[in-house]
DOGU-986952 format. One line per 5 residues: for each residue x, y, z of C-alpha. Coordinates in Angstrom, 2 decimals. Layout:
<recs>
X/Y/Z  ...
</recs>
This chain:
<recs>
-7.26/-2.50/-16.78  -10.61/-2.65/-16.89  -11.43/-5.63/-18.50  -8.89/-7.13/-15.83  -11.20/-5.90/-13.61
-14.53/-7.12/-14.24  -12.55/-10.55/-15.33  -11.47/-10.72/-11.48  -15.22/-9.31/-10.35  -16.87/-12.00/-12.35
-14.28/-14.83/-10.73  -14.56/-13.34/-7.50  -18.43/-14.14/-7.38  -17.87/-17.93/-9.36  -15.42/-18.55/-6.54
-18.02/-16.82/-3.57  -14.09/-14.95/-2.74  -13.63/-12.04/-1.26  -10.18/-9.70/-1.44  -8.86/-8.44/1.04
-6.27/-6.06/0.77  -3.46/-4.54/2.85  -2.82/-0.74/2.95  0.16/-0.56/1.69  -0.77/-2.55/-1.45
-0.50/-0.55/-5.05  -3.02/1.35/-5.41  -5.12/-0.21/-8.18  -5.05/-3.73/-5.97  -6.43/-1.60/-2.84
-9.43/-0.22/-5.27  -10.44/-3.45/-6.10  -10.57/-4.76/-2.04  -14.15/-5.33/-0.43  -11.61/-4.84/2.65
-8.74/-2.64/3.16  -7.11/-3.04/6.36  -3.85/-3.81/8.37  -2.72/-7.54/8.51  -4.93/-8.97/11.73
-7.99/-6.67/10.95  -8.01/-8.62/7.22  -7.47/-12.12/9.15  -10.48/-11.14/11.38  -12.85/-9.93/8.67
-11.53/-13.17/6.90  -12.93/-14.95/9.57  -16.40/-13.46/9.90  -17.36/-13.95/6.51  -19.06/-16.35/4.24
-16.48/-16.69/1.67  -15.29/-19.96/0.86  -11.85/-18.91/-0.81  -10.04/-15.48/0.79  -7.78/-13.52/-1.72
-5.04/-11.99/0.58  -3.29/-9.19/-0.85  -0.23/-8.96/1.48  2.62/-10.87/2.87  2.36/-14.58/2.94
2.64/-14.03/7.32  -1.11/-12.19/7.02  -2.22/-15.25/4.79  -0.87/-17.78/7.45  -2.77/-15.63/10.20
-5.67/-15.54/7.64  -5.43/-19.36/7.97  -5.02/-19.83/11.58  -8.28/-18.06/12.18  -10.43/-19.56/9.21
-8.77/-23.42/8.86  -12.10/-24.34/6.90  -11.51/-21.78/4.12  -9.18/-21.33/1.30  -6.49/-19.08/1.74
-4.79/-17.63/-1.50  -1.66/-15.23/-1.83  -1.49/-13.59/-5.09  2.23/-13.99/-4.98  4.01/-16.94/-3.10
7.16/-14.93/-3.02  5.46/-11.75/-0.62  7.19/-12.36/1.94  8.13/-10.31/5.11  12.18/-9.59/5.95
11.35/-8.83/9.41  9.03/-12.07/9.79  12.13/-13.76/8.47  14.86/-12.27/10.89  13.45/-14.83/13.55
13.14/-18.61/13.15  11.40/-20.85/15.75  15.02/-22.15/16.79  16.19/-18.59/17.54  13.14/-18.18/20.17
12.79/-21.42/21.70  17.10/-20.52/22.20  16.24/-17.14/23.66  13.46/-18.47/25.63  16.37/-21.43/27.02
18.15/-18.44/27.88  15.20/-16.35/30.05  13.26/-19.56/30.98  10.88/-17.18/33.34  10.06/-14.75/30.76
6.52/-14.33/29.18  7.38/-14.26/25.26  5.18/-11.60/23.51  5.45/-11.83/19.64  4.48/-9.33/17.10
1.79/-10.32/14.56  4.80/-9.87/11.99  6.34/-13.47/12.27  5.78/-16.50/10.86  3.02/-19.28/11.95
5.49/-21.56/13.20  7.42/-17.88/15.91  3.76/-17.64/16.18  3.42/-21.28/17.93  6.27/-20.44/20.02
4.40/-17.32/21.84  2.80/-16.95/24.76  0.73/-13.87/23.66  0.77/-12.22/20.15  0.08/-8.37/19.99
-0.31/-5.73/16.85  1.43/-2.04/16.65  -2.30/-1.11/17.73  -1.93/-2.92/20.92  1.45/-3.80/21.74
1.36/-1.66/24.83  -1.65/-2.54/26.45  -0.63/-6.39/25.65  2.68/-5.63/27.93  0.72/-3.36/30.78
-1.44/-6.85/30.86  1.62/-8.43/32.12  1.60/-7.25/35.73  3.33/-10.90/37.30  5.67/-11.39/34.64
9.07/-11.30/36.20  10.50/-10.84/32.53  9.33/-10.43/29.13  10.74/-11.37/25.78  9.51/-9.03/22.66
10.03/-10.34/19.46  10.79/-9.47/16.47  11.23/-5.52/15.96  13.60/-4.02/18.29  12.02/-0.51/17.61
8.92/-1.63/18.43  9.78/-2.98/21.59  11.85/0.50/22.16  8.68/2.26/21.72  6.41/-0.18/23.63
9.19/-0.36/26.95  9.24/3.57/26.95  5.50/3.93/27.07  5.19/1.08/29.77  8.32/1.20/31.58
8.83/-2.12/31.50  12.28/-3.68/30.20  11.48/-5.97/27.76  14.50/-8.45/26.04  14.39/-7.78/22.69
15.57/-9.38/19.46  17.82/-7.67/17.02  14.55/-7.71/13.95  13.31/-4.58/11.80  11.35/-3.37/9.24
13.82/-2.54/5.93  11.59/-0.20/4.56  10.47/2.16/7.99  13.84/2.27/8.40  14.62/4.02/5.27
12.95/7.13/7.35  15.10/9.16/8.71  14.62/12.41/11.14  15.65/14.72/8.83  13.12/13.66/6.10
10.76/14.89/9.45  12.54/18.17/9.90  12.77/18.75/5.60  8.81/18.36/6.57  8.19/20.44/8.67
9.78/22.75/7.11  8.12/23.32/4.00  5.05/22.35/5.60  4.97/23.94/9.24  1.48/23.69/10.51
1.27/19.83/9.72  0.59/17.04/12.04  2.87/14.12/11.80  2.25/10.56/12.33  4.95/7.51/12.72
4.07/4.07/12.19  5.82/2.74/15.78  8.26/0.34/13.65  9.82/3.57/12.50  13.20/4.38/14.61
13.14/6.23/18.19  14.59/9.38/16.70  11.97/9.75/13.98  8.66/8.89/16.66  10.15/11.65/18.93
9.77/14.37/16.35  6.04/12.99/15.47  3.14/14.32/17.00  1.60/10.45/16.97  2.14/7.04/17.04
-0.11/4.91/15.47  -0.88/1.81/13.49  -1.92/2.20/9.74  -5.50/1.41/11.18  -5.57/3.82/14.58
-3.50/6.40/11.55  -6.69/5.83/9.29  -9.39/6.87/12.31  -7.20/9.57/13.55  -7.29/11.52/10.41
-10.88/11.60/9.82  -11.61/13.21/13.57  -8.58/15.94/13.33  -9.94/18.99/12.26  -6.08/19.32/10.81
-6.19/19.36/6.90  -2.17/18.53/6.39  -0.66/15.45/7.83  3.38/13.79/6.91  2.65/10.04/7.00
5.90/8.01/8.54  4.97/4.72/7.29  5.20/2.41/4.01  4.06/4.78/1.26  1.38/3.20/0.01
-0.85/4.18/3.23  -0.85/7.45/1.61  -3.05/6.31/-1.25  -5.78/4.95/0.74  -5.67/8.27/3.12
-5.92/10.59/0.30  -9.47/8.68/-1.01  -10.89/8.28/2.15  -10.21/11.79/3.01  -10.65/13.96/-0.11
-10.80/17.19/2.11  -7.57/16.96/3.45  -3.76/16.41/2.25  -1.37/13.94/2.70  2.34/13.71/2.55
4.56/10.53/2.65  7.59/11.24/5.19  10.00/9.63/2.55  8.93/8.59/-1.39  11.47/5.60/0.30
9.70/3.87/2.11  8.62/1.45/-0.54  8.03/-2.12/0.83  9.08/-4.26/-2.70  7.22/-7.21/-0.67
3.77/-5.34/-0.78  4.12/-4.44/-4.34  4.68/-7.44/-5.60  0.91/-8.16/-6.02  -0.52/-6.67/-9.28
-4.11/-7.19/-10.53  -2.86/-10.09/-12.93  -1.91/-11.66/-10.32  -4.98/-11.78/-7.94  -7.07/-12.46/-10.95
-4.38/-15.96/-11.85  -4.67/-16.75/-7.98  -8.57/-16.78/-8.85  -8.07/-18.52/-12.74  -6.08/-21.44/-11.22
-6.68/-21.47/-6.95  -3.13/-21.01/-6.34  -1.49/-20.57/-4.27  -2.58/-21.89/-1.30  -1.67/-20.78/2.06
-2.70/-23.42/5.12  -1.07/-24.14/8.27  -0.76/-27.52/9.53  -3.30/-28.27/12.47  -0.63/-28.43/15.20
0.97/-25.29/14.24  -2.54/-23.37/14.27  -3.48/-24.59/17.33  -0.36/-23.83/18.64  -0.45/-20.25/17.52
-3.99/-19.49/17.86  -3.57/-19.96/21.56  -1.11/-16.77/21.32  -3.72/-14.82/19.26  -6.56/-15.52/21.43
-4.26/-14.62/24.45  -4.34/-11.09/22.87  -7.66/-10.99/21.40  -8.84/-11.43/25.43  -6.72/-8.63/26.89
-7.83/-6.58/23.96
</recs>
């Protein structure tokens, strides 16, 4: 592994690359990141830097949102076939349909769908901000959420907004159930849980918090709590435990195991470097389309 390693290290510098790397990568991919990060905080670094080829250890929709925001760079995937099933549970003919059907709504898409959902949008929003993206809505007389249906369950309960919502969701926060949070709590009574909000409605009303992988990261380091159960994709755990040797971590089901995410090995981001494949870009009039929906968020937010 460690010849791998330095072989990718030395690339990585030939190249002027940089990897960035999703949290719920394996675990040997996220030690090798210079960023570790949920999908638009990558995209964003991505586009801040000086790199002239981006190593995206994810799901080919972060590499596409990678590409949106950075056109004049080269965006790799490790692993063409990463993809996202909830991403894919909407097409762009299924929205511009629903939006026939609720022509005075204000659509509101999760980061989670493709580039081409994305060009459909109005405004694009993140687990992190999903709610304040809807509060932002004061005139809308309706509002479409797409894709995740528990997403938009959590997001209309903490806003009190209706939203219409599509029938998408995340296989693997699904796989958690609410009695892999009461098995928890019972063997481990004074801990604090946290659910990803993608999780289901029964399992967020027995957490203690609701956050994002990123808002999870920052809220462990303030607690002064030294046991957490983490209701997300298990590979969060991971980065938790090295960032916060002090404390422990537990994953709310062994589960919830994303086979998208773990596709990407370190043979394979060191091949994506060997041969500059493959390539993710987005046509022009899709990005432009698209980025108009991310920069809708990025100025609420």
């Amino acid at each position: 592994m460690q010849r791998l390693i330095e072989k990718i290290q030395k690339l990585k510098k030939e190249r002027n690359a940089i990897i960035l790397v999703h949290n719920y990568q394996l675990s040997e991919v996220q030690d090798i990141a210079d960023y570790r990060g949920d999908s638009l905080e990558l995209s964003r670094v991505a586009a801040k830097t000086d790199a002239k080829v981006v190593v995206f250890c994810g799901v080919h929709f972060m590499a596409e949102t990678a590409s949106i925001l950075s056109p004049e760079k080269i965006i790799l995937i490790p692993d063409k076939l990463a993809g996202c099933p909830m991403a894919n549970m909407i097409t762009p003919e299924d929205l511009r349909q629903l939006k026939a059907r609720h022509p005075k709504a204000v659509v509101v898409g999760y980061v989670n769908t493709s580039a081409e959902v994305k060009a459909e949008l109005d405004i694009c929003c993140t687990s992190t901000n999903a709610v304040n993206v809807v509060l932002s809505l004061k005139d809308a007389e309706e509002i479409i959420f797409v894709p995740d249906k528990y997403l938009a369950d959590y997001v209309s309960k903490k806003t009190g907004k209706m939203l219409v919502s599509w029938d998408g969701y995340c296989p693997t926060h699904v796989k958690i159930m609410p009695e892999d949070i009461l098995r928890a709590i019972r063997l481990h009574p004074k801990v604090k849980i946290i659910a990803h909000p993608e999780c289901r409605p029964e399992v967020l009303s027995l957490s203690d918090e609701v956050l994002s992988t990123g808002k999870t990261c920052e809220y462990v380091k303030k607690s002064e709590a030294k046991e957490f159960i983490i209701a997300t994709e298990v590979g969060l755990v991971y980065r938790l435990h090295k960032d916060n040797p002090g404390k422990k971590f537990y994953p709310a089901s062994e589960l919830a195991v994303c086979p998208n995410m773990k596709r990407t090995n370190l043979e394979k981001v060191l091949w994506s470097l060997e041969e500059m494949k493959d390539e993710v870009r987005v046509s022009d009039e899709i990005r432009q389309k698209a980025k108009k929906a991310i920069d809708a968020m990025l100025r609420i937010v």
